[in-house]
Backbone as a ProteinNet text record, in pm:
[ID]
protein_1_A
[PRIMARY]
XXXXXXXXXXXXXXXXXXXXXXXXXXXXXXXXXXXXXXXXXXXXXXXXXXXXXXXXXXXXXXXXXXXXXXXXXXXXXXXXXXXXXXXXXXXXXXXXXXXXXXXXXXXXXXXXX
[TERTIARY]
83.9	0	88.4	67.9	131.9	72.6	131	121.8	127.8	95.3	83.9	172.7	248.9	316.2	234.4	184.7	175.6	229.6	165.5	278.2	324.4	452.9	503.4	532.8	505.2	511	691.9	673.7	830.5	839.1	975.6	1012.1	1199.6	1223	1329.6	1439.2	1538.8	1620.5	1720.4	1683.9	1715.8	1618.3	1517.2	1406.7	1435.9	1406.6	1433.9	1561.8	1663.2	1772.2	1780.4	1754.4	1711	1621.8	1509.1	1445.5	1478.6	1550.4	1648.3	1676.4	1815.3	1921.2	1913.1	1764.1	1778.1	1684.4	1651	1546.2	1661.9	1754.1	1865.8	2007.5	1975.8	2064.9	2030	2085.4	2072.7	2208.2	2215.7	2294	2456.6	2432.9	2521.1	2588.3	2542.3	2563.7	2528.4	2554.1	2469.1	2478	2372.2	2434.1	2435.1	2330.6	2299.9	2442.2	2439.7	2560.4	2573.4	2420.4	2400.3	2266.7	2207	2097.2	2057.3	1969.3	1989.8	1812.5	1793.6	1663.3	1679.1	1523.6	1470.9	1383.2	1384.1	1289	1136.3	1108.5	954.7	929.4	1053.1	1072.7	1063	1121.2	1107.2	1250.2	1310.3	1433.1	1465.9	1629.5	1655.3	1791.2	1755	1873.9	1966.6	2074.4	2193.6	2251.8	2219.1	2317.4	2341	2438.8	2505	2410	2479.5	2402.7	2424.8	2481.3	2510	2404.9	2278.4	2173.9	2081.2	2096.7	2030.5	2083.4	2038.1	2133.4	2135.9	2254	2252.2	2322.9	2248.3	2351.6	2492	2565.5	2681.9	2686.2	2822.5	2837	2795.8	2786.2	2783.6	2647.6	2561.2	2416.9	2352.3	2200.2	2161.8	1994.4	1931.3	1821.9	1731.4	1621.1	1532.4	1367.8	1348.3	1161	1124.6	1078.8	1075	1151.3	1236.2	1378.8	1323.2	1301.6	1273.7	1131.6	1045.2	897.9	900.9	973.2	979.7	1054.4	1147.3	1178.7	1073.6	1042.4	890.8	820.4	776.5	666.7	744.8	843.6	916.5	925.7	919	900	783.4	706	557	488.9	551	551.3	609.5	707.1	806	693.5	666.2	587.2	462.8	381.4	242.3	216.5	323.5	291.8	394.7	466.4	613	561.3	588.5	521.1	641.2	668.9	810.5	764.2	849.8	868.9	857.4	807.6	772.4	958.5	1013.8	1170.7	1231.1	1341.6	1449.4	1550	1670.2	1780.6	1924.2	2022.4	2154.6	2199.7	2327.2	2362.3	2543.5	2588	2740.5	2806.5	2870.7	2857.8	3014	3089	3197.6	3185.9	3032.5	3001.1	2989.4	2979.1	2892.5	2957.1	3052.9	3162.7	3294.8	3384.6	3506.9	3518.6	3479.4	3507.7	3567.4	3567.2	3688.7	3610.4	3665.1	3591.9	3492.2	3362.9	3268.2	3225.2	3176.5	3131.7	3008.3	2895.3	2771.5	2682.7	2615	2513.9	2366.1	2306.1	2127.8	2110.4	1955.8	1920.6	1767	1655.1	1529.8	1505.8	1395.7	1311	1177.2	1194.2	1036.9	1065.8	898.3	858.4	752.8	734.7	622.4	517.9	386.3	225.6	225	165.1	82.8	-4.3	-10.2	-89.3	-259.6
-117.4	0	123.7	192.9	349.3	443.5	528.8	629.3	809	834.3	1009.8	1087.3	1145	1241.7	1403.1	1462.3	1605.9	1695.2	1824.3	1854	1966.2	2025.6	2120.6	2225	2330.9	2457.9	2481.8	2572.3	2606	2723.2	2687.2	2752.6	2822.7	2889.3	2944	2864.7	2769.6	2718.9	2769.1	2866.1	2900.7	2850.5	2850.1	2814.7	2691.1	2589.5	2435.8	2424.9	2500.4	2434.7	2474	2610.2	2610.4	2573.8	2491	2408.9	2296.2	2240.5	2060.4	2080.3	2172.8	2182.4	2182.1	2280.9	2295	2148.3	2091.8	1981.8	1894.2	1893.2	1763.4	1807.8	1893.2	1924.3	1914.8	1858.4	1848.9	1872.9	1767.8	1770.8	1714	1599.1	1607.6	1663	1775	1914.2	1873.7	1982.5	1958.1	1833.3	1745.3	1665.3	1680.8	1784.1	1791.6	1814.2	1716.3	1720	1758.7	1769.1	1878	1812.3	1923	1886	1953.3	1851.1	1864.3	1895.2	1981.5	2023.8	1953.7	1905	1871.3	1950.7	1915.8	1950.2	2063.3	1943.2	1953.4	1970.5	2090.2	2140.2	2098.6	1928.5	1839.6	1854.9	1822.4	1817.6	1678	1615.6	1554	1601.3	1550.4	1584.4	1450.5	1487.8	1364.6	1451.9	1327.7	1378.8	1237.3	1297.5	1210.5	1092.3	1008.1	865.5	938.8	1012.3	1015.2	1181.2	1174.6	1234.1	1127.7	1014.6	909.9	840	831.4	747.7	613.1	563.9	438.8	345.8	241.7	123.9	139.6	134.6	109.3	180.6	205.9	264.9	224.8	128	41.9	1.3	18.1	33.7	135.9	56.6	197.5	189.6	339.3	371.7	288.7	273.5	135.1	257.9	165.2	224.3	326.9	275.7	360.8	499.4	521.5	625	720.3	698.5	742.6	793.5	729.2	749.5	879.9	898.8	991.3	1082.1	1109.3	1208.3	1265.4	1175.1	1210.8	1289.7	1231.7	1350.6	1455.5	1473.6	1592.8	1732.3	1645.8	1776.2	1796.4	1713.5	1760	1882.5	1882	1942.6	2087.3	2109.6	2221.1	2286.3	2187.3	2287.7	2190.2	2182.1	2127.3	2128.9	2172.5	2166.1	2060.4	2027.5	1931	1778.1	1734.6	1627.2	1539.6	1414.2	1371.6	1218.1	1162.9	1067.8	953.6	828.9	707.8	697.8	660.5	612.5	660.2	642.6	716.1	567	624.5	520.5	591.1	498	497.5	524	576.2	543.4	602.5	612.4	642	727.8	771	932.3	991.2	911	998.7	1090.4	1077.3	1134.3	1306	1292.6	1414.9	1487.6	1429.4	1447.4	1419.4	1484.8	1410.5	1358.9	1180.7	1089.7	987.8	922.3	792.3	673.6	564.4	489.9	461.3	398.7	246	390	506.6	580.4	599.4	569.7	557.7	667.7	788.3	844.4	827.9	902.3	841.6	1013.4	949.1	1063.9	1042.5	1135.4	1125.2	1286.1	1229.3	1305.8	1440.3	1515.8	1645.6	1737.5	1783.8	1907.1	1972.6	2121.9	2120.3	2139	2118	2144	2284.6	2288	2421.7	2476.5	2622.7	2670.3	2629.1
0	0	0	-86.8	-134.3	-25.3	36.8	103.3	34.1	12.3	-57.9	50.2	31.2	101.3	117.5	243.1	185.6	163.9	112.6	38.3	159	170.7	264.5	206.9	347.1	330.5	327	253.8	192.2	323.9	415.5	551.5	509.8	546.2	556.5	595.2	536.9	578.6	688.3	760.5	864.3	1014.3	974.7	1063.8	1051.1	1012.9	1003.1	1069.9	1056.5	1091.7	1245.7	1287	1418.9	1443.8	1403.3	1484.8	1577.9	1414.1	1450.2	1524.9	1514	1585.1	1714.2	1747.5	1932.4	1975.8	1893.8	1929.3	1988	1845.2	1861.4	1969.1	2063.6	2144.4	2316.6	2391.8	2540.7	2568.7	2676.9	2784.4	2746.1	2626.6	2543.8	2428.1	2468.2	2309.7	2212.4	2122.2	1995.6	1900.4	1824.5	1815.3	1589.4	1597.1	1464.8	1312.4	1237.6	1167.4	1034.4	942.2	831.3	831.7	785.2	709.3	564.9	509.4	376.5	330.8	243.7	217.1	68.3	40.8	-94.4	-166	-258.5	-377.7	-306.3	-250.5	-219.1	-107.7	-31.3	87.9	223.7	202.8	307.6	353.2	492.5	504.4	552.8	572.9	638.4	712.7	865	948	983.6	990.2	1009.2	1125.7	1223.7	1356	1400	1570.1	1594.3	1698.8	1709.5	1798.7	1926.1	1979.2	2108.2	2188.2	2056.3	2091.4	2152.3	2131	2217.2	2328.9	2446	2584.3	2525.2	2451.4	2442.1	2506.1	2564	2647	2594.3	2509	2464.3	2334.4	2292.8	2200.6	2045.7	2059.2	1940.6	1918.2	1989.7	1968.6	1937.5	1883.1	1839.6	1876.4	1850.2	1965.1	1983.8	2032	2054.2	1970.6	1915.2	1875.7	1963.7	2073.3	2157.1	2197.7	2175.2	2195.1	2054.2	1965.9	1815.4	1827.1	1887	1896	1983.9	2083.4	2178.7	2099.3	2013.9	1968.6	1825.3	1802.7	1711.6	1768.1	1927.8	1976.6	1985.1	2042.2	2105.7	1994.8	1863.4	1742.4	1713.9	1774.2	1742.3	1864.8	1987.7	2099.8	2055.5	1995.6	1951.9	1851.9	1731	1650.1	1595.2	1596.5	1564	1425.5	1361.8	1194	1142.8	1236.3	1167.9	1127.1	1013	985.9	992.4	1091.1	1082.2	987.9	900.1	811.9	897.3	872.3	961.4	924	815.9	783.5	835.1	920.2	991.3	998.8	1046.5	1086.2	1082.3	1027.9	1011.9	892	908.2	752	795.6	677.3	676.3	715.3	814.7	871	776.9	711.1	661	522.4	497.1	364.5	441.6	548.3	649.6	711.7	793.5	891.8	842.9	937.4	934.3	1061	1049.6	1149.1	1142.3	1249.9	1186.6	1080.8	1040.8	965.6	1023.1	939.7	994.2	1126.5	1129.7	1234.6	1153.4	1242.4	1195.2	1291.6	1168.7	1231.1	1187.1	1257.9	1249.1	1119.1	1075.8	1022	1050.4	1030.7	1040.6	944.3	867.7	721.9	822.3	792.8	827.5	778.5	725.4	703.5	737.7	694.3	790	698.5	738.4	727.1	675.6	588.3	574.1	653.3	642.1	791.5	742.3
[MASK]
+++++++++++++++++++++++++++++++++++++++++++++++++++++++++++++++++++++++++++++++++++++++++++++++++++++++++++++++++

């Protein structure tokens, strides 16, 4: 079953990025590592794993851990539509880190008013 995407309001790539950014920042500083805007004024953010408390380094967040940062952008702004797809992927395309260093990314945009 196909899903329709809606369509998003085109935001100031300044606003998006201070959104992420302070979303994806606590107690372990910032963790946000670029984000990248599309076509159809959706973004995706690539940050680091160590925005999630994970048992060990080498793990990665649990459903739950992801679900809670879902709400947490919905709490911030009520128009952010976050992508069910999120995960991992290669962090040296992004960063300069050591090899085999893996960061998360997760897809949003926002709602039209």
């Amino acid at each position: 079953m196909r899903h329709e995407l809606p369509r998003f309001q085109k935001v100031r790539r300044h606003f998006a990025s201070d959104f992420i950014n302070d979303a994806l920042s606590g107690p372990r500083g910032a963790c946000l590592i670029k984000l990248i805007e599309y076509d159809d004024h959706h973004y995706r953010a690539i940050f680091r794993k160590s925005y999630f408390e994970l048992i060990d380094s080498a793990g990665m967040p649990s459903k739950s851990q992801w679900n809670t940062l879902k709400k947490k952008l919905k709490r911030r702004n009520r128009r952010v539509f976050v992508f069910r797809d999120y995960g991992s992927l290669e962090c040296s395309e992004y960063a300069s880190v050591g090899p085999d260093q893996v960061c998360l990314y997760l897809d949003f945009g926002f709602l039209p008013v």
